[in-house]
N, C-alpha and C positions, 0 to 999 in steps of 0.2 A: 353303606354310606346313607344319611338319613337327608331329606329332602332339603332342608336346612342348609347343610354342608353342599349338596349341588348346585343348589340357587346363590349360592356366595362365590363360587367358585369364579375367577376371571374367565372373560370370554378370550378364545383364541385370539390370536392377532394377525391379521392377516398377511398373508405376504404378495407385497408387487414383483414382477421381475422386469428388468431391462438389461439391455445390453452394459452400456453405458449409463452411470450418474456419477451426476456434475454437484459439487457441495458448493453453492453458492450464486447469486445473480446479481453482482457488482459487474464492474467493467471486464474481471474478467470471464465469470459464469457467462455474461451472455453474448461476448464475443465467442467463448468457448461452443454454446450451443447453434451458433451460426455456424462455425466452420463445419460441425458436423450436419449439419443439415445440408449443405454444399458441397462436402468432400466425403460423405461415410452415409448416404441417407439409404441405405438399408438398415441402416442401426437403430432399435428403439434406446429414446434416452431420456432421463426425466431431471429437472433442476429444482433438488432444494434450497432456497431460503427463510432462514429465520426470522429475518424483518418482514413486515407488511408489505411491501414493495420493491423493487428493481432498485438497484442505484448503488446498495454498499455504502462504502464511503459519503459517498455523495448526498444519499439518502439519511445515516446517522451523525453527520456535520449539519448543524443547524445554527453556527453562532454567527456573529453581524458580519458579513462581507466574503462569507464562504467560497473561496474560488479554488481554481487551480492552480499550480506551481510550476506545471510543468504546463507548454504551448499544446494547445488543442489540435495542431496542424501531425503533431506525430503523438500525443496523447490519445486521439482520435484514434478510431480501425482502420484499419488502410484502404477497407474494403470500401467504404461511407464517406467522401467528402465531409471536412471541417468549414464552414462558410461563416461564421462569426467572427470576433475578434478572439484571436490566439489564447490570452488569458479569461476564462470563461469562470459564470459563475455556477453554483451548483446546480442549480435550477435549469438553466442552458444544457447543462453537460447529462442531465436525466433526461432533457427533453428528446435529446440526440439519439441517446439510448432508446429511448420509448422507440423512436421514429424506427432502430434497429429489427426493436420486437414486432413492432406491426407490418413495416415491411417485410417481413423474413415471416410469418406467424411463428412465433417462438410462446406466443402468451401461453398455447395449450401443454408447454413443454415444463413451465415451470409451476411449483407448489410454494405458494408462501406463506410465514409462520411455519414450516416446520425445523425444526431442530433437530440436527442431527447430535446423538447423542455417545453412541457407539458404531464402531467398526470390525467387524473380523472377519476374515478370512480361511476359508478351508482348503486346502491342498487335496484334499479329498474330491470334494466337488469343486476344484476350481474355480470357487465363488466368493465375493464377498456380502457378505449381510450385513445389511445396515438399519440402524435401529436406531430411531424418531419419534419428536412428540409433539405434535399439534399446541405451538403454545398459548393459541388462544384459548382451549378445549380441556388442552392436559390427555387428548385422545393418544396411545404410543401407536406406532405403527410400524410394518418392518418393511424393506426392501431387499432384494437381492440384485446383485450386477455383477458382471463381467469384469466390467474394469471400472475404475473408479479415479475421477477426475475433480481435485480439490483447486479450485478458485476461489476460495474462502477470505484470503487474504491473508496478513500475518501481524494484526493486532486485535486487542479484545473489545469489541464495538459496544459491550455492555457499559466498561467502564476503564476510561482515561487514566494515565499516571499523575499520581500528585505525591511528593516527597514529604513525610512526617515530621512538621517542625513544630521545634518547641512552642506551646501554649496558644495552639493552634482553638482551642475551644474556648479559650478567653475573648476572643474577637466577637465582637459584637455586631459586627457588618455580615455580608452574605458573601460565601465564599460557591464559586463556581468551576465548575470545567468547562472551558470549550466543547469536548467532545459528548457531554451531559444539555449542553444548554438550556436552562429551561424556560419556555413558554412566557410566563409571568415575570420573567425578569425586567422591571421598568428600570434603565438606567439614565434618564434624561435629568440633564442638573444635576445628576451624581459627579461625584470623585470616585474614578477607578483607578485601582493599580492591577496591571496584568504583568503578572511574574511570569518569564520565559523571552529569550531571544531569536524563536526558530519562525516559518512560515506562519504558523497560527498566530503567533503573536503577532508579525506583520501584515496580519490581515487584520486580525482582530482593533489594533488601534487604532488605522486610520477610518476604521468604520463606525467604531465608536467617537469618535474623537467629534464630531459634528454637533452630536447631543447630549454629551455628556458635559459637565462643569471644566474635568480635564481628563485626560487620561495618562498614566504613567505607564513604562515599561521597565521592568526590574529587571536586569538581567544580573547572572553570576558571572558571565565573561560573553564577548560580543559573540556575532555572527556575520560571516559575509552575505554581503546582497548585489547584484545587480538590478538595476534600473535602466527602464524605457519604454518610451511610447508603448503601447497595447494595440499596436498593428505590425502585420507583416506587410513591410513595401513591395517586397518583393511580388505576394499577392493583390494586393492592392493594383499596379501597374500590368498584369496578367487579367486582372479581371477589364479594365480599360479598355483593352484590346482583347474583349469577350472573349477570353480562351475559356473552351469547355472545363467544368471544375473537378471533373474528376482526374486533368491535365494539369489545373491549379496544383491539388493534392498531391499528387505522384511530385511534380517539381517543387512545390514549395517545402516539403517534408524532407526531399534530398539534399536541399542548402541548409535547412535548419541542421539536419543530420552530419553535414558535412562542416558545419562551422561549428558545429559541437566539437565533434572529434578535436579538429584545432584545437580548440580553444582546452581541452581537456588533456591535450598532447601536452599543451606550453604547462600547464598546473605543475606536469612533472619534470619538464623541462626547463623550465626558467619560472619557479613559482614567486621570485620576488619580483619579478616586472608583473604577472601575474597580480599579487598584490597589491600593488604600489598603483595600477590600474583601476584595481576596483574600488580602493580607499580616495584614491583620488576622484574619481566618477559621484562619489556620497560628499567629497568636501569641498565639488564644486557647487552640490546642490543644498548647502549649509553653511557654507561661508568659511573663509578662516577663521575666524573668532569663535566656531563652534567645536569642542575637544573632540574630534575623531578622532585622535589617538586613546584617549579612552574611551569611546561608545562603540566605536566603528572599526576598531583593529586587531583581530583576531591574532592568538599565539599562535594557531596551528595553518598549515599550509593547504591554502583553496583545494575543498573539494574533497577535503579529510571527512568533512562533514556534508547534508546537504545544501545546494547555492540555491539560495530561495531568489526568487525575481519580484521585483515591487515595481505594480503597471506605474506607468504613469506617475513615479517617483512617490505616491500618496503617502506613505508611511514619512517622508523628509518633508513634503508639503505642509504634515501636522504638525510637525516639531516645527517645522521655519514660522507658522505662524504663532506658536506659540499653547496651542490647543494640546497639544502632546508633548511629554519629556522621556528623556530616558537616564537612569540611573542603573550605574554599575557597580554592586556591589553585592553584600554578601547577607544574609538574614538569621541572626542570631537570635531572634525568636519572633510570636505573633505578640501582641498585645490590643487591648479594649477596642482601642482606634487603627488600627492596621496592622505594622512590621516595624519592628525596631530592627538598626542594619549592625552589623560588626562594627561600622565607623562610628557606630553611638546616632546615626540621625533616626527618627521615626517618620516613617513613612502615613500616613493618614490618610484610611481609603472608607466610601459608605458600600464598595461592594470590589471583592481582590479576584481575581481571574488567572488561575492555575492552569497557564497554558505551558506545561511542564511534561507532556508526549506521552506515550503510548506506554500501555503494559502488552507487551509482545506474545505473542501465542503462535504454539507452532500448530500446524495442522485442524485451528478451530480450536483447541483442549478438547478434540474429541477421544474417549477412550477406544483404542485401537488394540488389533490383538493379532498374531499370526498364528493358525492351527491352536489357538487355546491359549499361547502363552502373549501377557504382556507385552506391546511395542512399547522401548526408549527410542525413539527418534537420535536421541544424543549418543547410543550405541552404533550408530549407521553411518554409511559413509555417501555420501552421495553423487552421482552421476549427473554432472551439468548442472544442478542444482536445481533439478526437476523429478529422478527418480534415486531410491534408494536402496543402498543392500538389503537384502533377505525382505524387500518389502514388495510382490507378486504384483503385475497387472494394477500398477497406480502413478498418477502424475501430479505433483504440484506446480504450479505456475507461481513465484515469485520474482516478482518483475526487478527493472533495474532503479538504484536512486539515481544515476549520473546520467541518465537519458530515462523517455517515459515508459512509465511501466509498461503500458498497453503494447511497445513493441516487442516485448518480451510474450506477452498473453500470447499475440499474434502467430510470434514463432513456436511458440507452445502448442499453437492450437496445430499449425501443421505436422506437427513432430507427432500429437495423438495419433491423428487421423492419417497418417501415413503407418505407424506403429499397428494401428488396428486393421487397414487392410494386407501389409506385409505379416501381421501373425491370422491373418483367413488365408492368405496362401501360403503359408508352413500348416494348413491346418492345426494351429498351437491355440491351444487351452491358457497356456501360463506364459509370462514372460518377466522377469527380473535380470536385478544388474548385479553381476560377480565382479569382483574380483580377478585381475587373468594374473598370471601365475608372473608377468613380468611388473604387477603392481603388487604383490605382494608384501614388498622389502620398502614401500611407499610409506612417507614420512606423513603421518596424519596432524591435521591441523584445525582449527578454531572455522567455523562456518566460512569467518569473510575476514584479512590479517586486518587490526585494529589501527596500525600503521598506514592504510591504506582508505579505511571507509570505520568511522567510531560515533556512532551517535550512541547516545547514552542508552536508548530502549533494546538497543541492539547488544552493549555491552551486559544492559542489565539478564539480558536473556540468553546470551550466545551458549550457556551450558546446557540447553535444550532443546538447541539445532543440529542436524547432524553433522557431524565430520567431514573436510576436506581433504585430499590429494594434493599434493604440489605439482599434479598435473593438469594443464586445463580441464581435459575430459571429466577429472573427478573433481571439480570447482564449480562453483556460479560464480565466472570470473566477474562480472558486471561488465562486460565489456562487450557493448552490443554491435560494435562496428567489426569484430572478427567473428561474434557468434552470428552476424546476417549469413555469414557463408558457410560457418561449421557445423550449424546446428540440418541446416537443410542437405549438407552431404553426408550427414552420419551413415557408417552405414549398419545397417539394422544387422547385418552377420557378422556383426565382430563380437569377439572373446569375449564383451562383458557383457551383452546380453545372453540370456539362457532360457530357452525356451523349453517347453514339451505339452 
């Protein structure tokens, strides 16, 4: 080989090893890396993210009024008092975080910008290797671990969904995503239309709505919302009577919890007073002269979809002044000046906002592999909706929509770190979920029944998520008030785990 051909050669790549890594440092990567620090801190562990900093979500939403949906008091870690008001905005909700990292010192734990790229696993060396690229650098780099703990989330943070309609490049205004936001966007004294009826839309318009000329909301068919104050009384009247806050926390998080449940029992028990409650709650705060039957009245039954909350009624406050509207209808193509609708009106906007949701991703779209061969995720079937067949020593955390995600993260994180020191005393190298010979004859089904929970990002992608059971244990029931209790008595020697 002549000098030439050495000197070109790539340099090796090195490899780290840990115990444990954690693919991601959103809400739930770095609740994840706390609990191991508290509950497993023999284990070396290290946290990749691909963004520049902490936050996930929090961190790649940047558009006007970015908050939460879900109450801070159990969106929060259980571990960390929530001391703000319940609906937080993005900024609040990194800052909490941060306070997680420095209190806990987690910063040395995590690496940001890097990308995980590939996954695989050898049965041979009961490892997985994982393989990354420094994306400010373009540097690749490899890791090895033990087990492998995906917090990543389950949408593509690069880029938002927007639905391909006709003569969409004739438009002469600036089209945006919420989830892209960009920077230089001046829309002061503009006319905005923002297509979409879910929570981003209801944040997006009353925030805009101040300085913009006006803003519209386009919707295809409504959405339910509750409304109210942006405090909890309950805490509020606890704090009056100086009760310590980590007492706050623990109490106020169990009434939110428990009037959830209620209120989530009656959805399926009586969902037209359900209904007819929450319809009426919006046309007391827009008058009867205003058509809630068409803006404001959902065909499908509370909670089919997500129930977004709007503090402070603000989304009804723009429209009752007159600063916001909302149109329901249908878009039969772009044109020069905005959207022309199926009813024949043209809609006329100087900048349209495609708050139109997520393109869904399972696992990151990281390429995954066991012993050489390709993983289908959509070939598998999964276990609580955390670990999967034939897939060794791994966990995802996908939280709940009808309660917050974070208390899902939470019971994740102990279900790891319980998992990890019950397989050091099996002295166990591997551990996956079978099949036991009395699920076999198990009628497999769609991730999550569409009858039940259908948003559109979820139907668009559900052929890429693994397979359910008509058994709870092989479901992500979303039902976090029976898995408070199920998940923590598992017990780690049953028939579908399989260890050696």
């Amino acid at each position: 080989m002549n000098d030439a051909a050495i000197l070109s050669r790539p340099a090796p790549v090195k490899t780290e090893h840990f115990d444990v890594l954690i693919a991601g440092a959103g809400i739930s990567g770095v609740g994840g890396a706390y609990h191991l620090t508290q509950q497993c801190p023999d284990k070396s562990f290290v946290v990749l993210e691909a963004q520049e900093s902490f936050g996930g979500t929090w961190l790649t939403h940047k558009y006007p009024g970015i908050r939460s949906d879900s109450d801070l008091h159990t969106f929060g870690y259980r571990f960390k008092p929530w001391k703000g008001v319940p609906i937080a905005t993005a900024a609040e909700i990194r800052s909490y975080m941060g306070e997680v990292i420095e209190e806990n010192d987690l910063a040395r734990h995590i690496r940001y910008q890097h990308r995980i790229t590939a996954a695989s696993w050898s049965s041979q060396e009961n490892l997985w290797t994982i393989d990354a690229v420094r994306v400010d650098t373009g540097e690749p780099l490899r890791f090895t671990a033990n087990f492998l703990w995906m917090c990543q989330g389950y949408y593509r943070h690069e880029q938002g969904y927007t639905p391909e309609w006709p003569g969409m490049e004739a438009y002469k205004g600036r089209i945006v995503h919420p989830q892209t936001w960009p920077t230089d966007l001046d829309y002061t004294g503009k006319t905005v239309l923002v297509i979409g009826s879910g929570a981003t839309a209801a944040t997006v318009v009353p925030a805009m709505a101040a300085d913009c000329a006006h803003v519209t909301m386009l919707q295809r068919s409504p959405t339910y919302f509750r409304s109210g104050r942006n405090a909890i009384e309950l805490a509020e009247q606890l704090r009056e009577l100086q009760v310590e806050e980590t007492w706050i926390h623990e109490i106020v998080r169990r009434k939110i919890l428990h009037d959830q449940a209620l209120f989530t029992k009656r959805t399926f028990d009586e969902p037209e007073t359900v209904r007819d409650e929450l319809i009426g709650a919006i046309r007391a705060q827009l008058g009867d002269d205003y058509d809630v039957d068409t803006h404001f009245t959902p065909k499908y039954r509370p909670w089919r979809q997500r129930l977004a909350f709007v503090p402070d009624g603000d989304l009804f406050k723009g429209i009752a002044s007159g600063k916001a509207s909302v149109v329901t209808d249908e878009i039969e193509r772009f044109t020069e000046a905005g959207v022309l609708l199926k009813s024949g009106r043209e809609l006329q906007a100087d900048i349209i906002v495609t708050a139109t949701g997520f393109n869904l991703c399972v696992l990151g779209d990281i390429a995954f592999s066991v012993d050489g061969k390709p993983l289908d995720f959509g070939d598998t079937v999964t276990w609580r909706g955390m670990m999967f067949t034939g897939v060794p020593n791994m966990v995802w955390v996908f939280g709940y929509f009808r309660a917050s995600w974070t208390l899902r993260a939470d019971l994740v994180g102990d279900f790891v770190c319980r998992m990890l020191k019950h397989m050091g005393d099996r002295q166990a190298r591997k551990v996956e979920v079978a099949l036991r010979p009395e699920d076999r004859d198990m009628k497999l089904l769609p991730w999550i029944d569409e009858e039940n929970f259908n948003p559109g990002y979820m139907q668009r992608g559900m052929h890429l998520l693994p397979k359910r059971g008509d058994k709870p244990e092989w479901a992500h029931t979303q039902d976090y008030w029976n898995e408070k209790d199920q998940i923590p008595a598992t017990n780690l020697d049953d028939a579908a785990f399989v260890y050696s």
